[in-house]
N, C-alpha and C positions, 0 to 999 in steps of 0.2 A: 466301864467306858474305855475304849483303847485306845494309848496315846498315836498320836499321828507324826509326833517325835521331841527333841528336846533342843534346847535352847544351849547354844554354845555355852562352854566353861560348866555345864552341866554337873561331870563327875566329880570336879572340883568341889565346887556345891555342895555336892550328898557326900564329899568326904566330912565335911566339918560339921555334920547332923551326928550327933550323940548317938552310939551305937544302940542304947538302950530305944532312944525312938524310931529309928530304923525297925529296931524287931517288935513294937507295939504296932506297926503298920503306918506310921506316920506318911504323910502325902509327899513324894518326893516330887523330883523337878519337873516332870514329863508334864506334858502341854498337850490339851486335847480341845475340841473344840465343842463346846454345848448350844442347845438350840438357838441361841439368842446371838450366837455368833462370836459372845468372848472367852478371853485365856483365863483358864484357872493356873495358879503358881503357885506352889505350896498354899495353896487353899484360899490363893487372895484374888478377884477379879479382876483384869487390865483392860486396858481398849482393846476393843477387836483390829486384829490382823491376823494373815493369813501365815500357814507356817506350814513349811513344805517337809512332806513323809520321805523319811530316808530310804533308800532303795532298800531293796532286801539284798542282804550280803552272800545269797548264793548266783547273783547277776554276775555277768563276764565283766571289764573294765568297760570295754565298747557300749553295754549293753546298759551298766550305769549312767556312762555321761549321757548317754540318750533318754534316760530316765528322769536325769536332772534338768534337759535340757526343755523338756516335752510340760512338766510338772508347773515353772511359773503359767507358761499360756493358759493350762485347767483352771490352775487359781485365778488367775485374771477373767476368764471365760465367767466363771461361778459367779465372781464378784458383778462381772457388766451385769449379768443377769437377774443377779440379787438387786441391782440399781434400776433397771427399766422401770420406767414409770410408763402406770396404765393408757390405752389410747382412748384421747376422747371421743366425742361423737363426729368431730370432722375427720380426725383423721378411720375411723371406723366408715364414717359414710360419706367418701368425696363426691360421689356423683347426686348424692341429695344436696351438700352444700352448693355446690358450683348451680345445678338447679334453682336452687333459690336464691342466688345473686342474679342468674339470668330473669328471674321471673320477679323480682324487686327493681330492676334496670326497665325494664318496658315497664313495670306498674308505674315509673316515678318518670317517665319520659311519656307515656301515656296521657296520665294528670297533667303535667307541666302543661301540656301544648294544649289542654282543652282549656285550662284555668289561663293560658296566660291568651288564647284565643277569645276567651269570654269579657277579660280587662277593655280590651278595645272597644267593646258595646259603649263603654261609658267614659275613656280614654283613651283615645285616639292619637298616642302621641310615643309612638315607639322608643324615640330615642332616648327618651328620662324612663321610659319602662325597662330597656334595655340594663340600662347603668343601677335600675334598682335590682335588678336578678345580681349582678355582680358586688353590689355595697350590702346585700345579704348573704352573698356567700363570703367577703370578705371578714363580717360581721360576726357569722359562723367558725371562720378561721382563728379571730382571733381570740374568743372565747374559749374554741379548744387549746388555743395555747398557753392561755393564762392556766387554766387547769391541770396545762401538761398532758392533752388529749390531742393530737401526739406530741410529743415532746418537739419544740423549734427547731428546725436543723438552721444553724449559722449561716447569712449570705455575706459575700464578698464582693469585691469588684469586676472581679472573671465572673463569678456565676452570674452577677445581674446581666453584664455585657451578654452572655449567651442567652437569656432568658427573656430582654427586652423583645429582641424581633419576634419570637413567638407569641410573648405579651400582643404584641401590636396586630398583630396576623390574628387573633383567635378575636381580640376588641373589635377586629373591623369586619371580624365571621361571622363575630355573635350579631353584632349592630344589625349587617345586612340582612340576616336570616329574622330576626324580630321584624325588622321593614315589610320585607317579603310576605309574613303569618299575619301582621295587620293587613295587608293590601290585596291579596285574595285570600284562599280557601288552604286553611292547614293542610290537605292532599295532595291540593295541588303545587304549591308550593313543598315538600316530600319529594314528587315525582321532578322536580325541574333538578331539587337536591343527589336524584339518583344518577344525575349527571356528575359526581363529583370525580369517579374512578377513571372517567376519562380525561379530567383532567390534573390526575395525577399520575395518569400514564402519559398525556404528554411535556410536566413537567420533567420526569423520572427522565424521558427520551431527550429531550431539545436544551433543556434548563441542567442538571445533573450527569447528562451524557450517559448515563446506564442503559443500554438498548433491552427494548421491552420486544419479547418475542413476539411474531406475526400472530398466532393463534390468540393473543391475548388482545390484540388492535382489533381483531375478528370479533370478538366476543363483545365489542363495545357497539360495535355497528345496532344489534338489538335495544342497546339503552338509547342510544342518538335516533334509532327511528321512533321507541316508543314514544320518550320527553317529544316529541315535535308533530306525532299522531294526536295525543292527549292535546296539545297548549295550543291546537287549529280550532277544536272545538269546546273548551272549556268556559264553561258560562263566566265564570269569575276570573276569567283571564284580563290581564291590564300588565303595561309594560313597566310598571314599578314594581311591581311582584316579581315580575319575571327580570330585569334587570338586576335586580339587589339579590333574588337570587342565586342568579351566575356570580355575581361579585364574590357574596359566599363562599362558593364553590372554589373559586379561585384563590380567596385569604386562606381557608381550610388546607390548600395544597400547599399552597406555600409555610403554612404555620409548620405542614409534616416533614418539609424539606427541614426547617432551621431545626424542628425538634431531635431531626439526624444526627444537626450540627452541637449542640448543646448537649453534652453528654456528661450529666454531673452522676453524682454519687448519691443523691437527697432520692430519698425513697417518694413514691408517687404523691401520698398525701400533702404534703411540705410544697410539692416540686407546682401541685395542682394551685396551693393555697398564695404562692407567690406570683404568679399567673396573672391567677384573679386580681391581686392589688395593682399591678403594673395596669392591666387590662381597666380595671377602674378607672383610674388617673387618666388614661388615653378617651376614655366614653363620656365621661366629666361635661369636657370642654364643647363638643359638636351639643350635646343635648342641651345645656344654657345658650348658645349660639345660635341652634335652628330651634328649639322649642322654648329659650325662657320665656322671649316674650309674649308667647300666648300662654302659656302657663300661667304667669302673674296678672295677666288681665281675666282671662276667665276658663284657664283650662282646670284649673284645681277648683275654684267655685261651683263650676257645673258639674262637675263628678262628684261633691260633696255631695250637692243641692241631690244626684241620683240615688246617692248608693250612704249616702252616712260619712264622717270622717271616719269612724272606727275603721267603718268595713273596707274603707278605702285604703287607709295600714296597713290592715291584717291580711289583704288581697295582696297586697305587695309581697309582705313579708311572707306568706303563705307560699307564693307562686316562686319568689326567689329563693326562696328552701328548697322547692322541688327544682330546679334548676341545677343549684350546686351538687343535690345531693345525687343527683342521676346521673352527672357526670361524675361525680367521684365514686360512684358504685357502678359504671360503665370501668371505669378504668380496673379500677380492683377485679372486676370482673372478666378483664381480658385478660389481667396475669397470672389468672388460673389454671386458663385454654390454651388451645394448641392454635396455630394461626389460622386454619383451617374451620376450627369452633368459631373461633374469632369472624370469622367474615360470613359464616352462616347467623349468626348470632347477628348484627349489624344488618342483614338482609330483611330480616326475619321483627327485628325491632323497625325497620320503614314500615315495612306490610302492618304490624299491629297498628302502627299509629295512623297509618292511613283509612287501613278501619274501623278503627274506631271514632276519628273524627268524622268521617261520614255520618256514622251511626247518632252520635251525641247531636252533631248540629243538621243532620238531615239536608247535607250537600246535594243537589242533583247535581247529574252529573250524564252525561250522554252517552252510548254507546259507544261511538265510538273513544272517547276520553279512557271509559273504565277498560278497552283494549289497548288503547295504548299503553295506561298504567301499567297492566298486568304484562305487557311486553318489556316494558321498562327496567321492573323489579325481575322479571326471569333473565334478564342480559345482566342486570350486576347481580346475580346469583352465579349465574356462568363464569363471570370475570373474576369474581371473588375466589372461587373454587379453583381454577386454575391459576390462580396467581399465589395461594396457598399452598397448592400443590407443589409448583416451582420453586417457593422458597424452601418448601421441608425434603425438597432433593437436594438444593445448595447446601444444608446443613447438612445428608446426611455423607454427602460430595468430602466435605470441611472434615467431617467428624469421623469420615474411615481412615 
């Protein structure tokens, strides 16, 4: 095996080894490297380290120091690549994982809206339905923190201050949007929802001062004639559905404003899970207020006397799983993509749920309705698409 070189103080060393074992061949100080990666030293094993080869002594001066200089980075090279550790299957196959976060996000947003649409047959009382989607995913939260699934990130008095109005905005989104899914047809109610982009193009314009370019006010015009072609002739049209909502639409934009403003450090899961508690606390009070007392006279009775108390639970708890967990695998899901994926992804999860509710509860629906609809959903396709495109020139504007 041929040494790669020796260890300073070296000759010193081999002077004080007894002549007689020098000429029996004894192992002197040279240092060489075996498979396993450690130093043999006079015959004894150390930890492994690297030990750089001395030049060869027919090198120019110039041509050494270059030889010494070039030698740590091999060694350090060898070493990184002796340390990589194998890739797993995400990082092997991204476009299959991010696929299956897309296609786990419609499955659990799909379910949600049919299960929590099927609740109201025998509960008719949105606003304690509402607050139970939230006191199960709060529920959810904090069992994964007890287990340290994910680990608690610390709140303060700054982060709650930035977190509250969000809180309040997402409580009064979710509220009206439950109102809205009891009071007509999960579709149609979707299609009024596909009014939201315009009104977060003119908070962005009139509220935030950011001017939103002409082409993208153009692209809204097809979402504002479809919502208003579909909601002329829509069997299940009533203006509590369609009030609550726009209401929606409007807490949703505003929630995206403050979420601009709120710019903490707590990674999405944590950031999601306090949300929901604040969001709790704020849904609480309206649901005792406008539904306790028919609740305690005969709202909980007559859904028992329907459906079982079990199943009356587990319907809860069931329906408020898929809630939380669609949104938190919505999110996870968008900070995969590219903004672009983003807003086709979001296009594309309306459309499923629109048809499939149809499908599940056998909506009629008129001609002219399902043209509107489908005008609707191709205008915030359009708007989505160029407003994605607009931001990934600003960054790449930023980033030259």
């Amino acid at each position: 095996m041929a040494a790669l070189g020796t260890l300073p103080g070296a000759a010193a060393a081999a002077a004080s080894v007894p002549q007689s074992q020098r000429r029996r061949g004894a192992p002197s100080l040279a240092v060489a490297y075996i498979p396993e990666g450690s130093r043999l030293v006079c015959g004894r094993q150390l930890r492994p380290a690297p030990v750089l080869a001395s030049p060869p002594a027919t090198l120019s001066a110039p041509a050494r120091r270059r030889f010494l200089r070039a030698a740590p980075a091999a060694v350090s090279g060898s070493a990184s690549a002796g340390e990589a550790k194998p890739q797993g299957f995400a990082e092997r196959y991204p476009t299959l994982v991010t696929g299956f976060f897309f296609f786990l996000w419609y499955f659990l947003n799909v379910i949600f809206n049919i299960l929590n649409k099927k609740i109201f047959d025998y509960f008719p009382y949105p606003y304690f339905v509402s607050a139970s989607h939230l006191f199960v995913g709060v529920l959810y939260c904090l069992i994964g923190w007890g287990f340290g699934f994910p680990k608690r990130a610390p709140m303060n008095s700054t982060v709650l201050k930035q977190l509250i109005p969000v809180a309040v905005c997402h409580a009064i989104g979710h509220v009206t949007s439950t109102v809205s899914f009891a009071a007509v047809a999960v579709s149609f109610a979707h299609t009024i929802k596909a009014l939201e982009p315009f009104f977060n193009a003119s908070a962005s314009q009139f509220i935030l001062g950011q001017p939103v370019p002409l082409t993208l006010w153009l692209s809204l015009v097809p979402v504002v004639v479809g919502v208003s072609v579909a909601s002329l002739t829509e069997l299940s049209f009533n203006w509590t559905g369609f009030i609550n909502a726009m209401i929606s639409n409007i807490s949703f934009t505003y929630r995206s404003i403050y979420s601009k403003k709120a710019m903490t450090d707590m990674d999405s899961t944590n950031l999601y899970a306090y949300i929901s508690i604040i969001a709790l606390i704020v849904c609480i009070p309206p649901a005792l207020i406008i539904e306790g007392p028919q609740l305690v006279q005969h709202g909980f009775k007559d859904a028992i006397a329907k459906v079982g108390l079990t199943k009356l639970i587990s319907n809860f708890f069931v329906v408020g799983l898929f809630y939380h967990l669609y949104n938190q695998v919505a999110t996870n899901t968008l900070e995969r993509v590219a903004p672009l994926s983003h807003a086709i992804g979001n296009v594309l999860k309306r459309v499923f749920v629109i048809g499939f509710s149809i499908i599940v509860f056998g909506n009629k629906i008129t001609t002219q309705t399902g043209i509107g609809t489908s005008i609707a959903i191709a205008g915030v396709a359009l708007y989505s698409f160029m407003k994605a495109k607009i931001e990934e020139e600003k960054r790449q504007i930023k980033s030259a």
